[in-house]
C-alpha positions as CSV (number, residue, x, y, z in Angstrom):
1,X,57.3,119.1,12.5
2,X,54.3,117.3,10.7
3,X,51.0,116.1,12.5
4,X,49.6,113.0,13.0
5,X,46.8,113.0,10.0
6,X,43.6,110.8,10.7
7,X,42.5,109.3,7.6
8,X,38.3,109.0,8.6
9,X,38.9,112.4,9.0
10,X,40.2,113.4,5.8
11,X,38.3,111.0,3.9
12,X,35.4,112.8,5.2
13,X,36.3,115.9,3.8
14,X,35.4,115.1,0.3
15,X,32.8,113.2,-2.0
16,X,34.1,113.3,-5.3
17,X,35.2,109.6,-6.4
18,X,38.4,108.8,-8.5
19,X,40.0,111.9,-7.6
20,X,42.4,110.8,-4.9
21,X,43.6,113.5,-2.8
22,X,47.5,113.8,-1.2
23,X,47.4,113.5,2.5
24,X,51.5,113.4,2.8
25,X,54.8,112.8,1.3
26,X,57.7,110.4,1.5
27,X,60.6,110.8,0.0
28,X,59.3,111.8,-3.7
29,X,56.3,110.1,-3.5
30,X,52.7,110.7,-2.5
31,X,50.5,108.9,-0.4
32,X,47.1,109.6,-1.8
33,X,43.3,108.7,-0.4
34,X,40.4,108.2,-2.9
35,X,36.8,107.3,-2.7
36,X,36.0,104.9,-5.5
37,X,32.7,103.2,-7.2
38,X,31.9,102.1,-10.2
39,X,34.6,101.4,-12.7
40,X,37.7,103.7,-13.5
41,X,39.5,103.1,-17.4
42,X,41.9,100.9,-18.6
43,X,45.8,102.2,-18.1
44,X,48.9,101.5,-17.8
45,X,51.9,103.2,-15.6
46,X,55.0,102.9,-17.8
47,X,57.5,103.7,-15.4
48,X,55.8,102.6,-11.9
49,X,54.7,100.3,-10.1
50,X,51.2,101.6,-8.1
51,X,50.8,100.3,-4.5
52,X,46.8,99.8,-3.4
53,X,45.6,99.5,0.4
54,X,41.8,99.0,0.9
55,X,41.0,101.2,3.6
56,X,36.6,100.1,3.6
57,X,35.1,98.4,1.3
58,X,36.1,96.0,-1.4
59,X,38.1,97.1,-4.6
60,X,38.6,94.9,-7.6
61,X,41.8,94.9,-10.3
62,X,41.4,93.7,-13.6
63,X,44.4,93.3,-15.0
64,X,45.3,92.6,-18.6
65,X,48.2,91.0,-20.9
66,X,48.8,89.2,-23.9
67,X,47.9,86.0,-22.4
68,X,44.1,87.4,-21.2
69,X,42.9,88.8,-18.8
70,X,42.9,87.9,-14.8
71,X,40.8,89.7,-11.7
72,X,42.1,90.1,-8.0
73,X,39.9,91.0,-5.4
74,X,40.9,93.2,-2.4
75,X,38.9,93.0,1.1
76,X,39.3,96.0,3.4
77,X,43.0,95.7,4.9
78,X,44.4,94.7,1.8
79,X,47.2,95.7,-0.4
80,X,48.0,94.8,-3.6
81,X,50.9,96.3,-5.7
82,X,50.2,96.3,-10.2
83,X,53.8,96.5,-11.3
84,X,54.8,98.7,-13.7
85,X,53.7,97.9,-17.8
86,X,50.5,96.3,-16.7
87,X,47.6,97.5,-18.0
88,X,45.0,97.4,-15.7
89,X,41.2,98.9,-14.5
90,X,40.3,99.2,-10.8
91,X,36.4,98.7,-10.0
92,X,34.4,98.8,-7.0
93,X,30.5,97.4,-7.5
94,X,29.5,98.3,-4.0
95,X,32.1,101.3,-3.2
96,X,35.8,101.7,-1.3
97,X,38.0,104.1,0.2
98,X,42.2,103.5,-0.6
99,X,45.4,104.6,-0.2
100,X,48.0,104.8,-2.9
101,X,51.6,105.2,-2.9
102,X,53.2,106.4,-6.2
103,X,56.0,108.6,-6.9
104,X,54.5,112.3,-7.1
105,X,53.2,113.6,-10.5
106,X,51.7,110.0,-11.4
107,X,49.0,110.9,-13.5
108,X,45.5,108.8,-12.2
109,X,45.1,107.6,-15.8
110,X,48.8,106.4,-16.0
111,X,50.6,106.5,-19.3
112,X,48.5,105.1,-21.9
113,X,44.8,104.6,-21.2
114,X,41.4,104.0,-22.9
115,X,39.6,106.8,-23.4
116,X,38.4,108.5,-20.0
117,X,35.1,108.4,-18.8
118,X,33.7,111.8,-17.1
119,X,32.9,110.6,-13.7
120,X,37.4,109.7,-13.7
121,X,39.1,112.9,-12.5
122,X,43.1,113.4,-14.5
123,X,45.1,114.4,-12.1
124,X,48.2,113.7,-10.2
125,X,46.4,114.6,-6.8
126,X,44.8,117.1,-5.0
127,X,45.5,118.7,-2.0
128,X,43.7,117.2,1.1
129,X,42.6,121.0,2.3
């Protein structure tokens, strides 16, 4: 039997930002917490579509096509789904917390991506312990 999992509590046991960690499992995907600030890169998910809920803060998805380029911006208690093929760069100025919900093994940089800045962590999740 699981346990309830407090998510103030887990996001307190970690500072890195952009390196979301897995706090559970449904089905085959994971639901994953991150700290974010500053900008992460330019990517795109191929195969998936990748599911954002603002959990503090404010976060801020450019998102990019042939026609230009187009920003939404997400209060805390938002949720905002990029569908799969868009290429797109998440931001916060001021700094956020989230949850994401993405089938497991979904790389953070997604399938194609600009080059990756140091301070963006590749990974498909970490453990929350």
């Amino acid at each position: 039997m699981t346990k309830p999992i407090d998510l103030e509590q887990a996001l307190g046991g970690f500072d890195e930002l952009w390196s979301p960690r897995i706090v559970t499992r449904v089905n085959d995907y994971d639901v994953r917490i991150a700290k974010v600030e500053g900008e992460h890169v330019w990517h795109v998910h191929d195969h998936t579509d990748e599911f954002f809920l603002v959990l503090s803060g404010e976060l801020v998805i450019s998102l990019g096509d042939a026609d230009g380029e187009q920003t939404v911006t997400l209060p805390k208690g938002s949720v905002y789904v990029v569908p799969q093929g868009t290429r797109h760069k998440p931001s916060s100025p001021t700094g956020a917390s989230i949850l994401l919900f993405e089938p497991s093994g979904t790389s953070t940089v997604g399938d194609r991506h600009d080059p990756v800045p140091a301070h963006v962590d590749v990974t498909t999740g970490h453990s929350l312990g």
